[in-house]
N, CA, C and O of each residue as an XYZ file, in Angstrom:
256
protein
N      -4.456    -24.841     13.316
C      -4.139    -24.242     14.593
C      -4.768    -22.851     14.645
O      -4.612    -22.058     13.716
N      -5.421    -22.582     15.645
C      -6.284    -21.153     15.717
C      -5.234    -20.191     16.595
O      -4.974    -20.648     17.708
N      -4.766    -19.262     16.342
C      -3.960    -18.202     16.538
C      -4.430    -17.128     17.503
O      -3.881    -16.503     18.410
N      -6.040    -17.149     16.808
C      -6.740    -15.868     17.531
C      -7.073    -15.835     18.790
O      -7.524    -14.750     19.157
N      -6.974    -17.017     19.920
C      -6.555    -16.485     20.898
C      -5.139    -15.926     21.561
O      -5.347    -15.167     22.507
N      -4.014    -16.109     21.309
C      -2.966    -16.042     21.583
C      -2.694    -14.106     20.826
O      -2.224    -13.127     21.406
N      -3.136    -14.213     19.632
C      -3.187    -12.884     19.095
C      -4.081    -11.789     20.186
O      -3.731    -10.611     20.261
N      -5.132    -12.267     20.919
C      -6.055    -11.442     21.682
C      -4.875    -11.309     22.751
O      -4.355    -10.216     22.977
N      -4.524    -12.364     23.328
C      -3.405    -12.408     24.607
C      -2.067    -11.384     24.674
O      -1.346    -10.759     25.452
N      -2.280    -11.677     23.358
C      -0.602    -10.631     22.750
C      -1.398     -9.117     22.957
O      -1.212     -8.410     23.948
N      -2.044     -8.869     22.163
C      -2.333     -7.321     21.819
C      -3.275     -6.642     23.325
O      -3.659     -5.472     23.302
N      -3.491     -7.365     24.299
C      -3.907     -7.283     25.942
C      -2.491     -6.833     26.331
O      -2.407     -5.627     26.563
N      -1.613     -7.389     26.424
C      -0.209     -7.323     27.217
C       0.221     -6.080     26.675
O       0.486     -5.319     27.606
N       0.391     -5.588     25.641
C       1.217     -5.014     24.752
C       0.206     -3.638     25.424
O       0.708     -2.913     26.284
N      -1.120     -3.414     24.966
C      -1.722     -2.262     25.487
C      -1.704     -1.863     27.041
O      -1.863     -0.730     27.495
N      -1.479     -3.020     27.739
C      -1.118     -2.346     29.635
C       0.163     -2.441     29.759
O       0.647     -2.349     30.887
N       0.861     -2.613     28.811
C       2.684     -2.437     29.218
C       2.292     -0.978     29.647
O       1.592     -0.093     29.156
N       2.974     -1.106     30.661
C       3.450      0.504     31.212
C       4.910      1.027     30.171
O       5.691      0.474     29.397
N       4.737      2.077     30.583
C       6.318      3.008     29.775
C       6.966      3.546     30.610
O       6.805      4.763     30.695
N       7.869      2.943     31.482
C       9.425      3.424     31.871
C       9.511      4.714     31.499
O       9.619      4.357     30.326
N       9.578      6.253     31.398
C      10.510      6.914     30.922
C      11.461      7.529     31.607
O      11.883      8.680     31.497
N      11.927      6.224     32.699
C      13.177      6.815     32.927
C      14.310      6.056     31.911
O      15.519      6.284     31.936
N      13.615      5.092     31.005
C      14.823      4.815     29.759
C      14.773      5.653     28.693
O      15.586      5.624     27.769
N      13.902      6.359     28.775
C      14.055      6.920     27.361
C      15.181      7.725     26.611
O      15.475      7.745     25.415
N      15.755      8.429     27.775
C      17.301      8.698     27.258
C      17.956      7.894     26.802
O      18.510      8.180     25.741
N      18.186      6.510     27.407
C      19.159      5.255     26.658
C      19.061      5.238     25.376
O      19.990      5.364     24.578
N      16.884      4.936     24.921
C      16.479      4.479     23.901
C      16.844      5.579     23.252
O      17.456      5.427     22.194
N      16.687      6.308     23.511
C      16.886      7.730     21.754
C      18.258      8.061     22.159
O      18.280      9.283     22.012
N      19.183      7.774     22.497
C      20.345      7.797     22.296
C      20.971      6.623     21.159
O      21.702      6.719     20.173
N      20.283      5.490     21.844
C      20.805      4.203     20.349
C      19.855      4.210     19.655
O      19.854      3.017     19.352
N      19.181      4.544     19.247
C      18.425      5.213     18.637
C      18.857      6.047     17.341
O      18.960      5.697     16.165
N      19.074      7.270     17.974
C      19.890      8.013     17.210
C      21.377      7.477     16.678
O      21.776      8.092     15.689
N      22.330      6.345     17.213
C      23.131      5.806     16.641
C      23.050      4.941     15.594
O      23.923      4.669     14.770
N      21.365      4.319     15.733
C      21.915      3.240     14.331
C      21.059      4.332     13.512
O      20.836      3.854     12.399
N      20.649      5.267     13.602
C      20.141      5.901     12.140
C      21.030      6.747     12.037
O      20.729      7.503     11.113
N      22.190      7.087     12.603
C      23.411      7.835     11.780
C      24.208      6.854     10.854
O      24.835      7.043      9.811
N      23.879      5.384     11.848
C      24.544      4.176     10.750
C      23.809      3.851      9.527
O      24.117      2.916      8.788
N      23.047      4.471      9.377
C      21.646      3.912      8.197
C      22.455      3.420      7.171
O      22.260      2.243      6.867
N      23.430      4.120      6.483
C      24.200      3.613      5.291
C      24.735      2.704      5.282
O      24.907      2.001      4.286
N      25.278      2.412      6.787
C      26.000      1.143      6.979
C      25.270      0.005      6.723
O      25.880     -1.010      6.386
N      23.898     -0.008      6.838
C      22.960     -0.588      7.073
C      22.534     -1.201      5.828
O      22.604     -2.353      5.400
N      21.940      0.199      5.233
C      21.330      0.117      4.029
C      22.358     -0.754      2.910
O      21.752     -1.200      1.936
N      23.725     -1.010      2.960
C      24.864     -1.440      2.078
C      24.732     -2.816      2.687
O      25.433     -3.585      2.029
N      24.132     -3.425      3.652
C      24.150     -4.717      4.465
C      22.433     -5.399      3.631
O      22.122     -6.558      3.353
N      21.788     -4.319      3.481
C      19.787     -4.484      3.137
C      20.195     -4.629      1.604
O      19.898     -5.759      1.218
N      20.728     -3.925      0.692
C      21.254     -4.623     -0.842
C      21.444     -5.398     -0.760
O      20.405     -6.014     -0.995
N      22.632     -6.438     -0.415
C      22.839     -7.360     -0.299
C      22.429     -8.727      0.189
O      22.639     -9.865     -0.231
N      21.784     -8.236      1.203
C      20.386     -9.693      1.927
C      18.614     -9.628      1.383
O      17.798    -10.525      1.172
N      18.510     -7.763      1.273
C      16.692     -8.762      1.137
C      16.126     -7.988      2.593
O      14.981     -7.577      2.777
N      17.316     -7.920      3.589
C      16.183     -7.448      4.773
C      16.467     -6.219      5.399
O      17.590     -5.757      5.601
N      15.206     -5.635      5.740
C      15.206     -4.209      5.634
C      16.495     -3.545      6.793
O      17.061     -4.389      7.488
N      16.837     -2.327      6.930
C      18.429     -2.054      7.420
C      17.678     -1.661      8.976
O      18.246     -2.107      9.972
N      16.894     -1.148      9.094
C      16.259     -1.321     10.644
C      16.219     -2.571     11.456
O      16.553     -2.548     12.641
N      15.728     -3.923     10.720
C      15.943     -5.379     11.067
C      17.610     -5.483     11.480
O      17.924     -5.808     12.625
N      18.213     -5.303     10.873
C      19.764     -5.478     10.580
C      20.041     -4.451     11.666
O      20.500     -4.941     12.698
N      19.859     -3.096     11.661
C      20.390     -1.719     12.841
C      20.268     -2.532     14.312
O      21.112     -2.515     15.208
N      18.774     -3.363     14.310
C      18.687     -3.922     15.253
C      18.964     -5.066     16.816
O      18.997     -5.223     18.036
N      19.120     -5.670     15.208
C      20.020     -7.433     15.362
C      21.059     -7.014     15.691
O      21.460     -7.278     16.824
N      21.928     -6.135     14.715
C      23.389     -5.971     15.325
C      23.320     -5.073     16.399
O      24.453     -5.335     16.803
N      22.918     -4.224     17.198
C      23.095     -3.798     18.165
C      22.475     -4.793     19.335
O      22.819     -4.684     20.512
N      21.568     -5.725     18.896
C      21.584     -6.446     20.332
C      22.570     -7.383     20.167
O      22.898     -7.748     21.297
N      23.283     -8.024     19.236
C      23.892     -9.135     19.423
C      25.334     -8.435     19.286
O      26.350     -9.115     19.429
N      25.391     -7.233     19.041
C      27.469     -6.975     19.386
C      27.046     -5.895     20.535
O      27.966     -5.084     20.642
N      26.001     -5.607     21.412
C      26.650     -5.126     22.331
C      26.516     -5.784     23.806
O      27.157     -5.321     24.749
C-alpha cells in the first residue's frame, strides 16, 4: 500500500489550517493544567510505557 500520497494530502491540509486565536486563551489555559498535573501523569507513564503528555491528553479529552 503506497502512503505517499495521502502523506502529501495530510501535510497540504495541516500547512493552510488557519489559526483561530481567538482560542488560544482556552488552549494555554488547559494547557497549563495538565503540565501542573505532570506528576500525576508521569506516575500513570511508569506504569504503562506511554509517554504522560499522550496520557495528559487522552484524559482530558475523554473526562471532560
Amino acid at each position: 500500500m503506497n502512503l505517499e500520497p495521502l502523506k502529501v494530502q495530510e501535510a497540504r491540509r495541516w500547512y493552510s489550517a488557519e489559526i483561530n486565536t481567538s482560542s488560544a486563551p482556552l488552549v494555554n489555559s488547559v494547557a497549563k493544567r495538565l503540565v501542573d498535573a505532570k506528576a500525576r501523569y508521569q506516575g500513570v507513564e511508569t506504569r504503562t510505557g506511554v509517554p504522560w503528555p499522550i496520557i495528559a491528553v487522552a484524559h482530558e479529552r475523554e473526562a471532560s
